[in-house]
C-alpha angles and dihedrals in degrees: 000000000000108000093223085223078071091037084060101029085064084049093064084041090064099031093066090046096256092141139033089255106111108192123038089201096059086050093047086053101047091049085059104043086056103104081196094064122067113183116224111220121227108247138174094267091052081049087050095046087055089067089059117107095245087054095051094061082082115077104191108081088221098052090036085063096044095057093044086055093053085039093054088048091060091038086066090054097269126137100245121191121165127209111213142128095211111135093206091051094047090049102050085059095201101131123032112266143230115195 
């Protein structure tokens, strides 16, 4: 599952030229034309699990939202793991982690 505040968050990667990726709608197209990725909408609940005390480990909104989305999925009885680099994320240790 791809949380779609990711999904977004790439786009502005690639909109202010941080990556080698030229055209955030290609990107946006190719995502969705991956029959591997589902992208996993941001919804209230995801809003309302952000609230909680684990979340707000997490101090960027973005990242915050991301991680409530990956937190309301195992809430729901799902093996989450995130990939990420982030040092924040890492260090709040509340989902498992690729790095």
């Amino acid at each position: 599952m791809l949380p779609l505040i990711a999904l977004i968050e790439a786009v502005l990667v690639i909109e202010k030229g941080r990556t080698s990726l030229p055209d955030p709608f290609q990107f946006f197209k190719r995502i969705q034309q991956d029959e591997r990725i589902e992208i996993d909408e941001l919804t209230l609940d995801i809003f309302q699990r952000s609230l909680q005390p684990d979340a707000q480990k997490i101090p960027e909104l973005h990242d915050r939202l991301i991680v409530s989305t990956g937190l309301y999925i195992q809430d729901l009885g799902h093996e989450v793991v995130i990939l990420t680099k982030d040092a924040k994320i890492i260090q709040a240790a509340v989902l498992p982690i690729v790095l």
